[in-house]
C-alpha positions in Angstrom: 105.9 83.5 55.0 108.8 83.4 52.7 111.4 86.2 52.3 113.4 86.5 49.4 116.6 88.4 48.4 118.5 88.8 44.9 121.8 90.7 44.8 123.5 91.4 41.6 127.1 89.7 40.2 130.0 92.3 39.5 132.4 93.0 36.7 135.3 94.6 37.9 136.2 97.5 35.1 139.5 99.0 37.0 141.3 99.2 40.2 140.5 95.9 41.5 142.7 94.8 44.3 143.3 98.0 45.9 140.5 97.5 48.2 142.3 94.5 50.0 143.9 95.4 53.2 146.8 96.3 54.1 147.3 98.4 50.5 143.9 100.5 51.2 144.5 101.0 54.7 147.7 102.6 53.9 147.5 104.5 50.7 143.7 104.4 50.3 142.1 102.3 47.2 140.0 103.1 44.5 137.7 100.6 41.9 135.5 101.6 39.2 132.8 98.4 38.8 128.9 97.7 37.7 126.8 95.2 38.1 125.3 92.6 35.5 122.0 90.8 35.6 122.9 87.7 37.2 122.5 86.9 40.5 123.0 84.8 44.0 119.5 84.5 45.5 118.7 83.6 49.0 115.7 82.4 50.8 114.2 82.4 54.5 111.1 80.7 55.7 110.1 78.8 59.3 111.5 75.2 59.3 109.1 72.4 60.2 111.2 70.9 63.3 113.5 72.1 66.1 116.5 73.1 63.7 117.8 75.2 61.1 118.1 73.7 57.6 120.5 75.2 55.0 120.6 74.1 51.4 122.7 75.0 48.5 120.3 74.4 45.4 122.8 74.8 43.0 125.6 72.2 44.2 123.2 70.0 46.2 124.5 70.7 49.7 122.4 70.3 52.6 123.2 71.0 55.9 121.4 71.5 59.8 122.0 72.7 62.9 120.6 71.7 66.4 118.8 75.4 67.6 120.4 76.0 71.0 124.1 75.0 70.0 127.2 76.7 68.8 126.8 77.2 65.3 129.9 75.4 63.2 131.4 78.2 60.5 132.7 75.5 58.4 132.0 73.2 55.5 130.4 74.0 52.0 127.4 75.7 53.4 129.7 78.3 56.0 128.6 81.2 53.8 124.7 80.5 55.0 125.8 79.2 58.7 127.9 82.4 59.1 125.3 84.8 58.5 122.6 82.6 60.7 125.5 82.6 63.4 125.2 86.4 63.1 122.1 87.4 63.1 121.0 85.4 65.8 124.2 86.8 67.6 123.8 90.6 67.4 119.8 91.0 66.2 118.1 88.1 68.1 119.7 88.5 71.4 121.3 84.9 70.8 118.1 83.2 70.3 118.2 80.7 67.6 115.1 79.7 65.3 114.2 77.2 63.2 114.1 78.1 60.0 115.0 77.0 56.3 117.8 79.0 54.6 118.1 78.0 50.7 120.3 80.0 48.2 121.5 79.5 44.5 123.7 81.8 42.3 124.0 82.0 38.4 127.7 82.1 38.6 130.2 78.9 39.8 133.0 80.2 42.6 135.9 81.2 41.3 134.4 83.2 38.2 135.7 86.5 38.8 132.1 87.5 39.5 132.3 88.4 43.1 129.9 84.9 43.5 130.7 84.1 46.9 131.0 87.7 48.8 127.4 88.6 46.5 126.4 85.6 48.1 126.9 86.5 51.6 125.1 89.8 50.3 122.3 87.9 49.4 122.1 85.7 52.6 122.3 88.9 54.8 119.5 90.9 53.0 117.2 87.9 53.0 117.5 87.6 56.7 116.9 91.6 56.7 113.6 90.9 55.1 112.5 88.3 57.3 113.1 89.9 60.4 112.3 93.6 59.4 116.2 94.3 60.4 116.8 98.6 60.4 119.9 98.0 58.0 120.4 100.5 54.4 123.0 99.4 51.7 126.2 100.3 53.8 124.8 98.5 56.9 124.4 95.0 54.9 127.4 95.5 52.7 129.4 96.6 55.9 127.5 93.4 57.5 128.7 91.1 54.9 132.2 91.9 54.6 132.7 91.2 58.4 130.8 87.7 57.7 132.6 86.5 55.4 136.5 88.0 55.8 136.8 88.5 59.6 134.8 85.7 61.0 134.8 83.1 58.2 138.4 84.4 57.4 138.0 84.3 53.7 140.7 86.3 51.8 139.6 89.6 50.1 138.8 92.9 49.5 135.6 95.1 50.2 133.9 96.0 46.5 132.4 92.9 46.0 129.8 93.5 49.1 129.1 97.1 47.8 128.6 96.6 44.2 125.7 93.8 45.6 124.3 95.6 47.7 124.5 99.0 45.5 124.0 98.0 41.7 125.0 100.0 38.9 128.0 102.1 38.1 129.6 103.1 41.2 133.2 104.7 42.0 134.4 102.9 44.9 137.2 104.5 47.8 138.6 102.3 50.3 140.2 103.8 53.3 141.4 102.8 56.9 139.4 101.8 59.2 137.0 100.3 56.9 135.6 103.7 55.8 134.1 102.8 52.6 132.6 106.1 50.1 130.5 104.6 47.2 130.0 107.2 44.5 127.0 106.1 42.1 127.5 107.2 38.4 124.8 109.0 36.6 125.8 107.2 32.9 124.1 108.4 30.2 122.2 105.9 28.2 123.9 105.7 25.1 127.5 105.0 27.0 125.6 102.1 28.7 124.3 100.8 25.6 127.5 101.1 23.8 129.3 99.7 26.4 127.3 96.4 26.7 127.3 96.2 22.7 131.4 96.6 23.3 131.9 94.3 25.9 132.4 90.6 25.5 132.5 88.1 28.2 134.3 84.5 28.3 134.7 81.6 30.5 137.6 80.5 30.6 136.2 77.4 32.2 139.1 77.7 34.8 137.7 78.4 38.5 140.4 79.7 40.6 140.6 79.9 44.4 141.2 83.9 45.1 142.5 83.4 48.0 146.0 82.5 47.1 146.6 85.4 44.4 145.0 88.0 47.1 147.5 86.4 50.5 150.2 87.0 47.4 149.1 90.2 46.4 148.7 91.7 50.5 152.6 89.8 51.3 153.6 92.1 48.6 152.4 95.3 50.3 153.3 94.2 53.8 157.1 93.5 52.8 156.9 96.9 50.6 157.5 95.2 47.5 158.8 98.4 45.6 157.0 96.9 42.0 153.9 95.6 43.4 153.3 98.8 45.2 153.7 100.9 42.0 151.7 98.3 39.7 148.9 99.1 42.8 148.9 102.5 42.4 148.6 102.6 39.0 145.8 100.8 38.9 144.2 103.0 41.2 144.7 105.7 38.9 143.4 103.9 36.1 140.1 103.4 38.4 140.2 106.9 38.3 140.9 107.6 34.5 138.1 104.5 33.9 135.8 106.9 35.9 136.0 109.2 33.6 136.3 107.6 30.6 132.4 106.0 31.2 130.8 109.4 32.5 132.5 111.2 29.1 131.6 108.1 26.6 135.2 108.6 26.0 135.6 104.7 24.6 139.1 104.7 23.0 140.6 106.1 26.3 138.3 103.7 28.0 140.0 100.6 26.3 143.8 102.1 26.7 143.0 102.4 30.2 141.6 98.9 30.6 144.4 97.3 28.5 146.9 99.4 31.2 145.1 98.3 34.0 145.4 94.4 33.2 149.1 94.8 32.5 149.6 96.5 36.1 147.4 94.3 37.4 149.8 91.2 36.5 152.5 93.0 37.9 151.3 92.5 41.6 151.2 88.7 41.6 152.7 86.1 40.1 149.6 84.0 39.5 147.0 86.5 38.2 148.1 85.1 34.4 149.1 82.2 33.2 149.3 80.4 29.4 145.6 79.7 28.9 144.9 83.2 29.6 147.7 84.2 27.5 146.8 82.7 24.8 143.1 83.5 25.1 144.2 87.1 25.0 146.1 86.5 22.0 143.3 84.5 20.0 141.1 87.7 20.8 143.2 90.1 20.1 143.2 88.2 16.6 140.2 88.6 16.2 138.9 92.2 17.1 139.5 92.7 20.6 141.2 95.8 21.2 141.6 95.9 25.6 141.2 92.5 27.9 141.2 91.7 31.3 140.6 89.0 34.1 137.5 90.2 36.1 138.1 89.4 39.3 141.3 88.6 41.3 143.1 86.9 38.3 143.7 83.2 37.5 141.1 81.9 35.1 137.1 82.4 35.8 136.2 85.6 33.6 137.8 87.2 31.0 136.1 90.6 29.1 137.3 92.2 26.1 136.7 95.4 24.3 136.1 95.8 20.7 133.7 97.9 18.7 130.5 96.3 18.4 130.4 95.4 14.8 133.2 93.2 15.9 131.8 91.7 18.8 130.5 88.4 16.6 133.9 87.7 15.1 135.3 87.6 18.6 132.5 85.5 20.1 132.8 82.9 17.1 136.4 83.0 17.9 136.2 82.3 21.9 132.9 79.9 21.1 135.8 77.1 19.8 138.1 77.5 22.7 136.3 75.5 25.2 134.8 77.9 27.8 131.8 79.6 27.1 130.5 83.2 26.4 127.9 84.6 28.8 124.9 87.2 27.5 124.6 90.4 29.7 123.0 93.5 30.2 124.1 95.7 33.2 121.8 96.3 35.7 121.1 99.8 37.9 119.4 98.1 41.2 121.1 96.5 44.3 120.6 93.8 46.2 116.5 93.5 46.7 114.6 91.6 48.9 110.4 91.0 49.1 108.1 88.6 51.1 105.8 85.6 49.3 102.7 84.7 51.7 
């Protein structure tokens, strides 16, 4: 038996950063973010020896570990071996099988995506499949999160595990104590379809490490840097205003409030632009775009634009000579899924 999981890739439309810790846990956070069809993908089935395999069929990385040891949380593959080391941990009483553990994802790290955390997403519900683990969308977003910042220590906030595990539209509040509410958004179909026919993605070719610009970002907070705090809380309220601009159609205060949340957004680290990005924005902005941001913590990976849709191909003929590349989208209203193959 094989079990499969799929869990859909993020765009982040407003308030990103204000679920990274210590900033929620203080003031509470707010994001506003939906989900696009592409995906990481995971896979479980028994291995044919005495360990556990895991392989990354995108990059090429393979990687096993001896059943009966202490599972290593490092190297390229650490997203996989983390979850294993988990599972095994706290749903198999510590017993370790051996068992085959392949993923793959339609978006490179660094792309502003949420590739890695949707990852872990992916991982975890795969491994609920297989094992017929009790866990609902908060469980294995919850699950996730603690994977991937507490025990593999990577850098970040929370809505990246939510989105995947979620889909759709959702309204996003962060709290202390990592008391998460996720609000689903009943969008009415013409607003969606408007919306995608708006929207314009780009890579900028550019993969980033978040890491840095979050550490930056949360140093900020921690020392109560008077500007970044105030570029934070604006963007929380323009999470909010964003909220309402999609569940009213309201798309010219949609595309003010994007274009205000980018420039806050820049204004709590120093790294989140720089002159590619710049000058990406002003080549679009040339050329029909009317609101841009970074998706994502800033940096390079994805950037999205607004503009009305009859100027959409303008843009994209634009960005198409830059050297990055556009990516085709629809948004997508399910979660991360998961089924068995006999």
């Amino acid at each position: 038996m094989i079990a499969r999981a799929r869990a859909p890739l993020r765009l982040g439309l407003a308030g990103g950063g204000t679920d990274v810790s210590p900033y929620c846990d203080r003031f509470g956070g707010h994001v506003m973010n939906v989900t696009i069809d592409r995906y990481a993908y995971a896979s479980v089935t028994a291995a044919g020896d005495s360990r556990a395999c895991f392989e990354a069929l995108d990059f090429g990385g393979i990687d096993h570990h001896a059943c009966g040891g202490t599972v290593g949380l490092d190297g390229p593959l650490k997203l996989a071996r983390g979850v294993y080391a988990r599972v095994c941990r706290d749903y198999l009483d510590g017993r370790q099988p051996a068992l085959h553990v392949r993923s793959y994802s339609d978006a490179p790290p660094g792309s502003g995506l949420g590739s890695s955390s949707t990852m872990v997403v992916a991982l975890v519900q795969a491994f609920v499949e297989y094992f017929s683990l009790p866990l609902g969308e908060y469980e294995v977003a919850h699950l996730a999160y603690d994977i991937e910042r507490r025990e593999l220590g990577l850098a970040g906030g929370k809505q990246d595990q939510y989105a995947a595990a979620f889909g759709g539209f959702n309204f996003m509040e962060f709290y202390e104590g990592n008391r998460v509410i996720v609000n689903p958004l009943r969008v009415k179909d013409w607003i969606r379809a408007e919306l995608e026919a708006s929207l314009v993605l780009y890579f900028t070719g550019l993969s980033r490490a978040s890491a840095d610009i979050i550490d930056q970002q949360s140093r900020n907070v921690a020392e109560s840097n008077p500007e970044s705090i105030e570029a934070m809380h604006r963007l929380k309220q323009e999470a909010i205003a964003m909220k309402e601009c999609v569940l009213k159609g309201d798309l010219l205060r949609l595309e003010s409030t994007m274009q205000a949340g980018w420039q806050a957004k820049k204004q709590t680290a120093q790294s989140i632009s720089n002159p590619l990005i710049e000058r990406i924005e002003r080549i679009a902005f040339s050329n029909g775009a009317r609101a841009a941001k970074v998706s994502g913590a800033g940096g390079g990976g994805f950037m999205m634009f607004l503009a009305r849709p009859e100027d959409t191909l303008r843009l994209r003929r634009a960005l198409a000579v830059e050297g990055g590349s556009l990516l085709d989208f629809h948004f997508t209203q399910r979660g991360a899924m998961s089924w068995r193959v006999s």
